[in-house]
C-alpha angles and dihedrals in degrees: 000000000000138000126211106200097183131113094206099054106110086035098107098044086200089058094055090049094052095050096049091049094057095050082045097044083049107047091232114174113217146119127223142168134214102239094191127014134155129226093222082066104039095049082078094069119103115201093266095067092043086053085053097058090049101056093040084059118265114160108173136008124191121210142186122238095150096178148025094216127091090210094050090043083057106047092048083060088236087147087214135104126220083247084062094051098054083040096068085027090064096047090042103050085073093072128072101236121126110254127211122184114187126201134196124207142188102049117167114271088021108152120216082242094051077050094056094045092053086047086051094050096055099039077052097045088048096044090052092042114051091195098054131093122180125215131189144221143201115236120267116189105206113192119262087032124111092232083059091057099057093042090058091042076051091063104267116164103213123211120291109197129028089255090066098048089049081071091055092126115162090210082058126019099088075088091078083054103097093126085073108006121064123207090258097048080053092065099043086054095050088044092048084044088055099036103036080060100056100031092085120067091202078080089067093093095068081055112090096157111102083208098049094043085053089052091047098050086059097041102046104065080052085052091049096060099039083061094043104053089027103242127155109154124117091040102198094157089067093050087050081045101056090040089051093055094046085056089048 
């Protein structure tokens, strides 16, 4: 089983030919996902490359759909529109890779609006694909990134010695956001990360414990809903949550 963990991968769709003819050529029998893809370069992919893919062994590609807003899409430079996204998706959904879309939440100047369509468009993508799920993430600006450059217009004070920069963690650093996420704002995210994970069942399969898969089968229909009606107050989990790590 290999990893490609390259984000270019699917980038020179020759290339890609060429590579799935000769395991197939071969007889080579291995299995292999796609760690990191586009979907400005995969919508260049006709079914015949997909089916490919599929007979050379790939059994699962992630790709990166980060919002369900044109303008956000935009300003993150993705050079992709939501129509782009159901169009591969579409494609895509006939093949039975595993599919994971992964979302990013949180930008600077997101709206709560620009939030629930991005909501709307994975709970869409994993309704018409039945072996996709769709986490999702809090925003990190790394430097000499875009992204960096509008926190910092947004009002983000970066690190000033290397001992704050040693507790740059992406799971964790939207807590150093105040200039654009309240307190508040800060909750709902963590509660739309950690529900937006356990709300689709096509996840199960990342889950091997007979007791966790016991706990998930009676909280993901509660998940589901939360997602679907978009709410996200009461947050209980979080409060299971803290008390898990501190058990840890």
């Amino acid at each position: 089983m290999f990893f490609f963990q390259d984000d270019n991968f699917s980038v020179d769709v020759k290339r890609v030919k060429s590579f799935c003819d000769q395991v197939i050529e071969q007889k080579m029998d291995i299995k292999f996902g796609l760690m990191g893809t586009r979907i400005d370069t995969l919508k260049y992919f006709d079914d015949e490359m997909f089916s490919k893919l599929h007979q050379a062994g790939c059994l699962n590609i992630d790709i990166g759909i980060e919002s369900g807003s044109d303008r956000i899409l935009q300003l993150m430079s993705k050079a992709i529109t939501v129509a782009d996204i159901h169009e591969v998706n579409a494609r895509i959904k006939h093949y039975d890779f595993i599919i994971k879309f992964t979302f990013i939440i949180g930008f600077p100047t997101e709206s709560d609006e620009e939030i629930n369509q991005t909501i709307d468009l994975a709970m869409k993508l994993a309704a018409e694909n039945s072996h996709a799920y769709t986490p999702f993430y809090i925003a990190t600006p790394y430097p000499g990134t875009g992204l960096y450059k509008q926190a910092i217009e947004n009002g983000l004070k970066p690190p000033q010695s290397l001992e704050e920069w040693a507790l740059f963690d992406r799971d964790q650093w939207y807590n150093n956001y105040p200039c654009w996420l309240s307190p508040q704002k800060i909750k709902k995210l963590e509660m739309i990360t950690f529900v937006a994970f356990l709300y689709n069942k096509n996840i199960k399969f990342k889950i091997t414990s007979p007791i966790f898969k016991f706990f998930f089968n009676l909280y993901q229909p509660i998940a589901h809903f939360r997602m679907k009606h978009k709410y996200f107050g009461l947050p209980f989990e979080l409060w299971v949550k803290k008390i898990l790590n501190k058990n840890d």
